[in-house]
BAVOLUM-847868 format. One record per residue (C-alpha): residue in three letters; x, y, z. Coordinates in steps of 0.001 Angstrom, whole numbers, padded with zeros to 6 digits, always signed. Layout:
<semars>
AlaXYZ...
</semars>
This chain:
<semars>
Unk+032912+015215+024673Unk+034241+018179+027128Unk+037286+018394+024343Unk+035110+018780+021178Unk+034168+022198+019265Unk+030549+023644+019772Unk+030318+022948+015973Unk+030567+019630+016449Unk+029297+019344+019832Unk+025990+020916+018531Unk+025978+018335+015030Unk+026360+015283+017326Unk+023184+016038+019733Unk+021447+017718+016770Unk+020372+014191+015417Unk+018798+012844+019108Unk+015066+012750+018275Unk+013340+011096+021671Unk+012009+013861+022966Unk+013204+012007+026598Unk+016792+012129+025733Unk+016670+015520+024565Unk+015313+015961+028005Unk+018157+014129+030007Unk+020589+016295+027277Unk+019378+019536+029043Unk+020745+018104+032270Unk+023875+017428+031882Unk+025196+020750+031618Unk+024365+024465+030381Unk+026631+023793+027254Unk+025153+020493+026414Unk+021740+022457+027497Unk+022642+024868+024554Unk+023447+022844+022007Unk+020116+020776+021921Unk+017990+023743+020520Unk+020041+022843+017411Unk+017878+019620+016985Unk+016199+018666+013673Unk+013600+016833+014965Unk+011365+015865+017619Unk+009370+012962+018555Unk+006911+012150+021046Unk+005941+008617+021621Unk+002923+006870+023087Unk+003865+006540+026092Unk+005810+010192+026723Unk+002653+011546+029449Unk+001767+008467+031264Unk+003684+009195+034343Unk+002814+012819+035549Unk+005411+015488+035408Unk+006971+016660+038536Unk+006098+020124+037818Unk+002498+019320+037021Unk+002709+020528+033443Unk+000608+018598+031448Unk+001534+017190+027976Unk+000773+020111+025931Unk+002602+022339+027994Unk+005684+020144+028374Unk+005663+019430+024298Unk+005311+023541+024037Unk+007399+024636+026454Unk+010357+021763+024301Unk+009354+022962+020876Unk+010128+027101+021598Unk+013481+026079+022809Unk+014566+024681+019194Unk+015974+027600+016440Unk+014724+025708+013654Unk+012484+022525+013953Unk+011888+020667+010738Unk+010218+017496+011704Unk+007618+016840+014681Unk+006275+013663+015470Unk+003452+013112+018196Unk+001842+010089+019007Unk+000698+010906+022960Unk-002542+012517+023172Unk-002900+016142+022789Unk-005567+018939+022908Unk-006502+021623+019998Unk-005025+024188+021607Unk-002033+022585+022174Unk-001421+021566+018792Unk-002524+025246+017944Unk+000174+026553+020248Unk+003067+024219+019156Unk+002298+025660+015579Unk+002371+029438+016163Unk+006142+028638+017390Unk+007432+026093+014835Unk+004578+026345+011822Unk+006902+027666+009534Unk+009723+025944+009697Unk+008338+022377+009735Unk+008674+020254+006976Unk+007403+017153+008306Unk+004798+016983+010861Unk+002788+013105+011977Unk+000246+013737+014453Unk-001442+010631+016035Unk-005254+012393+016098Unk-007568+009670+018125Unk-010752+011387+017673Unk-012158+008709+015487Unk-014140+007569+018510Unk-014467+011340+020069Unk-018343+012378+021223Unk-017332+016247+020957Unk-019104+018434+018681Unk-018623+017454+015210Unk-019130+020752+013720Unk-016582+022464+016961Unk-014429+024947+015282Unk-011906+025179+014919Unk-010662+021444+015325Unk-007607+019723+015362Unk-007149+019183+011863Unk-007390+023304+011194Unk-004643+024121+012805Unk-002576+021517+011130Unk-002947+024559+007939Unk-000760+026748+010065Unk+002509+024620+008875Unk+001775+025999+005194Unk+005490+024900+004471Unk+005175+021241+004803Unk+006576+018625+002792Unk+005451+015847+004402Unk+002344+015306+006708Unk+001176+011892+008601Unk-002343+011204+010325Unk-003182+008474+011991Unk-006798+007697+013422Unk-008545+011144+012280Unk-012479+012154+011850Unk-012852+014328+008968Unk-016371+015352+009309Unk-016031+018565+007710Unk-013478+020337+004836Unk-010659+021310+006624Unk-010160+025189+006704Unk-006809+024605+004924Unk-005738+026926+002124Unk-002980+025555+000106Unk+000045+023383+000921Unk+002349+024659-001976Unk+004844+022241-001150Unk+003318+019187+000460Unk+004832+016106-001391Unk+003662+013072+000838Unk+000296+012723+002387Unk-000129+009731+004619Unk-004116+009347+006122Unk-004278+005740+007910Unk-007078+005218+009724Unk-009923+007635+008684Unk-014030+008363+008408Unk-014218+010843+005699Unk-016731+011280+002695Unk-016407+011863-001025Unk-016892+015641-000618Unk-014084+016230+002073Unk-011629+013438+000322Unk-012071+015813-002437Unk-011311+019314-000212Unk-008283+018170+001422Unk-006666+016852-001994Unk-007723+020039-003505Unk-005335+021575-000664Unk-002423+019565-002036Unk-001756+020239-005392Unk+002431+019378-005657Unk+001275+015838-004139Unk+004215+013276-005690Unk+002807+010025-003117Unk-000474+009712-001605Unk-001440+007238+000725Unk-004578+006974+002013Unk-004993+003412+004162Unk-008127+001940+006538Unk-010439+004933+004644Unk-014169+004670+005742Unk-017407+006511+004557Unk-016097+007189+000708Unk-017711+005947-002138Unk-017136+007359-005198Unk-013078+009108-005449Unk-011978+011273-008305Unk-008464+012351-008246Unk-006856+014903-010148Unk-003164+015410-008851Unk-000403+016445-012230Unk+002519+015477-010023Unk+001552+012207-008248Unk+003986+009283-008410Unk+002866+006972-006113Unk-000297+006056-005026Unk-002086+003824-001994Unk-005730+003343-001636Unk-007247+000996+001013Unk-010954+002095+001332Unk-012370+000310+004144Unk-016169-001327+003633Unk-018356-003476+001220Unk-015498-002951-001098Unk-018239-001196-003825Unk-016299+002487-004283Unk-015735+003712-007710Unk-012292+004920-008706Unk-011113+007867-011195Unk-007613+008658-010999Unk-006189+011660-013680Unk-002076+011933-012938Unk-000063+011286-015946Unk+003096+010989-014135Unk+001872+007539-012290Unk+004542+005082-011736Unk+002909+002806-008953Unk-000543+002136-008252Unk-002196+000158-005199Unk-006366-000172-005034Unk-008148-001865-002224Unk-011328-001918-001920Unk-012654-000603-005265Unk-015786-002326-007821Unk-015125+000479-010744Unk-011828+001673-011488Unk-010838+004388-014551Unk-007517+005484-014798Unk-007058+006738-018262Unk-003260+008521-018372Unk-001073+005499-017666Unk+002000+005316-019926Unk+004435+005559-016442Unk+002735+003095-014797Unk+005355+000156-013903Unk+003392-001305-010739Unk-000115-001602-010297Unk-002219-003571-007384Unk-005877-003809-007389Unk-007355-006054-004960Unk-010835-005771-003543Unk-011407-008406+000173Unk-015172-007768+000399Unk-016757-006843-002839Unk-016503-007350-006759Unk-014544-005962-009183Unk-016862-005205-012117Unk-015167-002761-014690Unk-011833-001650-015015Unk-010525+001255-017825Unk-007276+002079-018193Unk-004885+003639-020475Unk-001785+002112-022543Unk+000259-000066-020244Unk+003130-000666-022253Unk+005499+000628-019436Unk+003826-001645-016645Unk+006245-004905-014870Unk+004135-005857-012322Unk+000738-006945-012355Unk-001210-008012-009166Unk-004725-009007-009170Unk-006519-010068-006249Unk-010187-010885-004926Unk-012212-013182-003747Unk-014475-012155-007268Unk-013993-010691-009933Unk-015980-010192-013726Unk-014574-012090-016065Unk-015045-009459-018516Unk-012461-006862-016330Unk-009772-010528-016167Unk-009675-010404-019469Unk-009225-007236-020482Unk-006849-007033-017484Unk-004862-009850-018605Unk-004736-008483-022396Unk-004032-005017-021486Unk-000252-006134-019432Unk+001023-008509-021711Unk+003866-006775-021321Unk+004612-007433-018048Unk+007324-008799-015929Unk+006122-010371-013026Unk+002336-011384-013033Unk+000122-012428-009510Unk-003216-013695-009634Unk-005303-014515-006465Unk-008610-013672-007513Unk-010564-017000-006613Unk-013857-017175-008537Unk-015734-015150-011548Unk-018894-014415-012548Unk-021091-011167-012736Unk-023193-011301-010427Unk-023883-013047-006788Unk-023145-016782-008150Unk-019596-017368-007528Unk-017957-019184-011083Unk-015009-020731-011681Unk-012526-019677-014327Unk-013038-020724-018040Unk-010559-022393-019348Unk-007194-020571-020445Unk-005541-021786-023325Unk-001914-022899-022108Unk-000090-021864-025189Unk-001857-018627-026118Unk-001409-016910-022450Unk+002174-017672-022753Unk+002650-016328-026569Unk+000643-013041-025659Unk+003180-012472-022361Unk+006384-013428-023600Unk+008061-011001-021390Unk+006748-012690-018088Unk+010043-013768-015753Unk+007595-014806-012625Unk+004319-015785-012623Unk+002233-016446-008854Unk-000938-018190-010314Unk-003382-019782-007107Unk-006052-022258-007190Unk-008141-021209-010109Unk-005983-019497-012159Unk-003989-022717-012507Unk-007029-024805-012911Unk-008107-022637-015701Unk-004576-023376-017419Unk-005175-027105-016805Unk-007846-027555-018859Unk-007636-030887-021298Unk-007924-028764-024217Unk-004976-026725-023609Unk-002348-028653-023939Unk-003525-030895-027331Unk-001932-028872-029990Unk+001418-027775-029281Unk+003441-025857-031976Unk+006973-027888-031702Unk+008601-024352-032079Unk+006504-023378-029281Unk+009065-022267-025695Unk+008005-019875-022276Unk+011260-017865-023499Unk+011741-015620-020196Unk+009703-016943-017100Unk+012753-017978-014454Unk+010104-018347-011613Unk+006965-019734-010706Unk+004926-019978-007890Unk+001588-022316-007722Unk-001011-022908-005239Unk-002928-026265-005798Unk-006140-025664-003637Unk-007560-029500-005284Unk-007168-032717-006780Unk-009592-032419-009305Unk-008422-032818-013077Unk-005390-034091-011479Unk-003901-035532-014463Unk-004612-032306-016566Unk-002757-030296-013762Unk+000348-032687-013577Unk+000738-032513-017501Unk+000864-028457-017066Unk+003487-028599-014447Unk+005783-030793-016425Unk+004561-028637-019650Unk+006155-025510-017804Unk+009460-027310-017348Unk+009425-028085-020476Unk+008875-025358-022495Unk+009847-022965-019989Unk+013512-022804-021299Unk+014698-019744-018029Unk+013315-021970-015557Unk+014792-021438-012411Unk+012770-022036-009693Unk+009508-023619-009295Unk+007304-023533-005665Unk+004112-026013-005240Unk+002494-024730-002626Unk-000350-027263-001365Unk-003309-025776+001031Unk-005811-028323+002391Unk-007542-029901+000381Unk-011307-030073+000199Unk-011975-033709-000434Unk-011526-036857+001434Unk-011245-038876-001273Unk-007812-041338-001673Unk-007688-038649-004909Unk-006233-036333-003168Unk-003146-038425-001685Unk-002530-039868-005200Unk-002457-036713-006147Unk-000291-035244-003965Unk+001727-038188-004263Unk+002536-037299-007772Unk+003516-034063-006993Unk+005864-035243-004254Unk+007273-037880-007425Unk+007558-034609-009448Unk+009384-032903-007332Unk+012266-035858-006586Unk+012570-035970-009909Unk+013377-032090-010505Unk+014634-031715-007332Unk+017033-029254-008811Unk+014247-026626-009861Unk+011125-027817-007993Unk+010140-027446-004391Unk+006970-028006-001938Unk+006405-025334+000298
</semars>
């Protein structure tokens, strides 16, 4: 290393990021000492303050006293615990040059004054040059006093207690936003978006799962909802990947725009209206790869199952489908005894190559073995096809007949069938 240019010297320690090895860098001589100000990046774990310092500094001071040694820091990364004024300080030196800044907050649990000013999430405005910023763990009980990050591309919020109101303020700060993730969200209820640039898009809103969703960003390519009853997202015609799922509530109404462009579907729930299936189901028949884990229907507190599905018509109205994950009552709603009865003999599943299926009982068992061997046989691509077989509710010597069948099925397409 003694041998090697400055230039070079200075690249190789410039990508060291621990902020504990940059440390031990400084030691081992005055010119490795001043090559690390060179550094890109800087990142404070966890753990970085748990053993005092010999010095006595405490962790702001140490993190401070690191950060004004580097020309041009671009990325900071803090997950040990850290005061407003520290975070204040660390900003007045490096504000402007960082690009990427993930702070690890842990004042969702803090007793302070809610309305204290100026907080930690204030001062994060002083890096008006970001491109990136992370949260993790944060209490928004107020509109940050943020003016405008003109360049902020990627805002990441996981673990948060924020309303509607100051949802809305900090987006409002982030107009150039191309991803948005917002994950573990409590306290919001209704959410109206309006970003022109946004590609990408994450919403987990923690709760009864009852929020209401309006999303405005014709440039949309991928779309993930958690957590959502009403959901209106009218400009869609990028939109290749969409995810709505809601674990504790009902989905009730969903609006969207032309999905021509979407390829993958996912639609999970434990219920959801069979009117917003439907029109779910009609609106992607375009799509590529289709999962559906939504367990029962109906509109209101009575949990239904599915109607039935006619075999041959959900096949002709998505003859683009390549893989298809359909559990428990989505199959049993293709197994109906009607479905199957008449068959056009020109009739083929022209594309599907994969299939996934989760048998949940061995009711209509006959019905459900006469729809596995119908997807062999029309299903021309057929590549691979998984049973998977959860516990079933019923004692009944049904249920080993029936999975005796399958077990017969598979041995005899051993090639293309498997039980997982």
């Amino acid at each position: 290393m003694d041998s090697l240019p400055d230039a070079i010297l200075q690249c190789i320690l410039s990508r060291i990021t621990h902020a504990r090895d940059v440390a031990s860098c400084n030691c081992v001589s005055k010119r490795w000492k001043d090559s690390t100000p060179y550094i890109k990046t800087l990142y404070f774990p966890r753990s970085s303050f748990d053993n005092p310092s010999p010095s006595g500094e405490d962790g702001d001071s140490i993190i401070k006293r690191m950060v004004s040694r580097v020309v041009k820091l671009e990325e900071l990364i803090v997950y040990s615990p850290f005061s407003p004024d520290g975070l204040a300080s660390w900003l007045s030196l490096v504000g402007q040059s960082l690009l990427q800044l993930e702070l690890r907050m842990d004042n969702l649990a803090d007793n302070e004054d809610l309305h204290e000013s100026p907080s930690k999430l204030d001062y994060v405005g002083a890096a008006k040059n970001l491109v990136s910023l992370k949260l993790w763990g944060v209490l928004i009980m107020r509109s940050p006093k943020w003016d405008v990050f003109p360049n902020l591309q990627n805002l990441e919020i996981v673990g948060a207690r924020l309303d509607d109101a100051v949802l809305s303020a900090v987006l409002h700060s982030c107009p150039a936003l191309t991803r948005l993730l917002l994950l573990g969200c409590e306290g919001v209820r209704s959410v109206s978006i309006e970003l022109p640039c946004l590609e990408q898009c994450k919403l987990d809103f923690y709760g009864i799962g009852n929020c209401s969703l309006t999303l405005n960003s014709p440039k949309i390519e991928s779309l993930e909802v958690q957590g959502c009853s009403w959901i209106r997202v009218p400009e869609t015609k990028h939109l290749r990947k969409l995810s709505i799922s809601n674990s504790a509530g009902r989905v009730y109404m969903v609006d969207f725009g032309n999905l021509s462009a979407l390829e993958f579907l996912c639609m999970r729930g434990i219920q959801w209206c069979w009117d917003a299936i439907c029109k779910m189901l009609k609106m992607a028949s375009e799509v590529n790869h289709l999962f559906m884990k939504v367990e029962f229907t109906g509109d209101y507190d009575a949990l239904q199952p599915f109607p039935e599905i006619d075999f041959v018509d959900f096949f002709n109205t998505h003859q683009k489908l390549r893989k298809f994950d359909m559990h428990g009552a989505m199959f049993a709603a293709l197994c109906q005894k009607n479905s199957l009865k008449h068959v056009d003999s020109e009739f083929v599943i022209p594309y599907l190559e994969e299939v996934v299926i989760t048998v949940r009982s061995p009711l209509n068992a006959e019905q459900k073995m006469s729809t596995l061997e119908s997807l062999l046989k029309y299903g021309k691509s057929l590549r691979s096809m998984v049973i998977k077989i959860l516990e079933m509710k019923s004692s009944h010597s049904s249920a080993d007949d029936f999975f005796d069948e399958i077990c017969r099925f598979t041995y005899m397409n051993h090639n293309i069938v498997r039980i997982q």
